[in-house]
C-alpha positions as CSV (number, residue, x, y, z in Angstrom):
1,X,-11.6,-4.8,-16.9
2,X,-11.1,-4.0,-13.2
3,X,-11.4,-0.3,-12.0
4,X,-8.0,-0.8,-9.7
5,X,-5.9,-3.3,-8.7
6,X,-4.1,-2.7,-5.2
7,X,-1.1,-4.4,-3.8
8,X,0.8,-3.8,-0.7
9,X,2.6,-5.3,2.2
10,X,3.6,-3.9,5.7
11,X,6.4,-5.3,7.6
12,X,7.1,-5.2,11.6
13,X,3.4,-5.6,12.2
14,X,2.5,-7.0,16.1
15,X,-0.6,-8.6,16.7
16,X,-1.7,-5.5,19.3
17,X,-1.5,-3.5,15.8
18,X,-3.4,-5.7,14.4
19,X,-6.1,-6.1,16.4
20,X,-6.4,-2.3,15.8
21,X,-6.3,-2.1,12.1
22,X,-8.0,-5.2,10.7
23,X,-11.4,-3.7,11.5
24,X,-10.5,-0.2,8.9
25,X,-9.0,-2.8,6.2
26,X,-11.3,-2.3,2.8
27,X,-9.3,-5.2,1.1
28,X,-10.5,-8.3,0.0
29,X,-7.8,-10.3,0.4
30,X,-5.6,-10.0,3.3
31,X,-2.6,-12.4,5.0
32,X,-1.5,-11.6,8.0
33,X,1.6,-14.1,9.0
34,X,4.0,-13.4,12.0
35,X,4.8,-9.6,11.2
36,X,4.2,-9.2,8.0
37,X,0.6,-7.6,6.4
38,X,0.1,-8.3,2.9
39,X,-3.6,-6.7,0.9
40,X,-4.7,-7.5,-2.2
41,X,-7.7,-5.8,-4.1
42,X,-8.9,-5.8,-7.6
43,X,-12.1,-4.7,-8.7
44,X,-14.2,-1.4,-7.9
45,X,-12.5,1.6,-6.3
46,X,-12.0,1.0,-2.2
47,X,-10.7,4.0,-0.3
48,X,-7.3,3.1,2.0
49,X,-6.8,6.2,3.3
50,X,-8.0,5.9,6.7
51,X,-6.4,2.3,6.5
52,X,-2.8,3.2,5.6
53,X,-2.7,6.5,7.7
54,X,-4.0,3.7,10.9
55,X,-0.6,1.9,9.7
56,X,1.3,5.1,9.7
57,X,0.4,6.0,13.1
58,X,0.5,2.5,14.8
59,X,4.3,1.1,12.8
60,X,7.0,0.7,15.1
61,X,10.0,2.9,14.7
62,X,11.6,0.3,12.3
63,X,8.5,-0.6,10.4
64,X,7.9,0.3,6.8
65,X,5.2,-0.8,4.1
66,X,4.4,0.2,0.4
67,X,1.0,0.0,-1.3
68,X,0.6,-0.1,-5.4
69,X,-2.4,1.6,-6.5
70,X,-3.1,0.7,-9.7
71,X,-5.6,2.8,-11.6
72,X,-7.0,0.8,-14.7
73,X,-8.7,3.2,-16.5
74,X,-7.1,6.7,-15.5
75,X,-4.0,4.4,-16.5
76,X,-1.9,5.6,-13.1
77,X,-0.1,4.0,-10.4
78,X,-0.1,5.9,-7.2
79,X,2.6,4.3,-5.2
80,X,2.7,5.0,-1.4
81,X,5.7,4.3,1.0
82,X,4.5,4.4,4.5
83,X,7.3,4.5,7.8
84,X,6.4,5.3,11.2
85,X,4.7,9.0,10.8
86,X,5.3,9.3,7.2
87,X,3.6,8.6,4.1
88,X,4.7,9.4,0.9
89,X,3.1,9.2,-2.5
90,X,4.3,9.4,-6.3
91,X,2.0,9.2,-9.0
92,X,3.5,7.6,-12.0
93,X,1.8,7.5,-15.4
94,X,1.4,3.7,-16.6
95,X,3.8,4.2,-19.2
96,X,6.3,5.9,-17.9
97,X,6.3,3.0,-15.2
98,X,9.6,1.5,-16.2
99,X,11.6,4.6,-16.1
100,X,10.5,6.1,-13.5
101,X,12.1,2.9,-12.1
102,X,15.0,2.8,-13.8
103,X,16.1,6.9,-12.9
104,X,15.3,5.8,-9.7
105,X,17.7,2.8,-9.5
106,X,20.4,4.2,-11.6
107,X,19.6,1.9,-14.4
């Protein structure tokens, strides 16, 4: 079994931002396609930090992105919102994934 699997995409991504972030990506699998960033990992623990806080500072004011870090074998998913200046992070518990959803949807 895979340690993590990571997911995310970032919208309102310019090619100057680009230029400036692809070097920090630690994902395996990237697509970058007219303004929208999408990373993919699964295997071994990578560290984003430094990656999505680069995104964070370098989004236009009506950019946005979300990253799904999906912890395999501490059975968590860490999910991060990132906007222009602003990251936030939840940690959900594998299990709990669906209603964490639903109370958040109204479901």
């Amino acid at each position: 079994m895979e340690d993590v699997r990571v997911y995310g995409d970032f919208h309102r991504v310019n090619p100057e931002m680009w230029d400036k972030i692809q070097g920090l990506s630690p994902f395996e699998q990237v697509d970058y396609n007219g303004d929208v960033l999408r990373v993919d990992h699964e295997g071994h623990y990578i560290l984003i930090d430094d990656f999505i806080e680069a995104i964070r500072d370098l989004l236009p004011e009506n950019g946005y992105g979300h990253v799904e870090f999906i912890d395999q074998l501490e059975w968590t998913v860490t999910r991060y919102t990132i906007k222009p200046g602003k990251i936030e992070e939840k940690l959900i518990l594998v299990d709990n994934v669906v209603d964490a959803h639903q109370r958040e949807n109204g479901l």
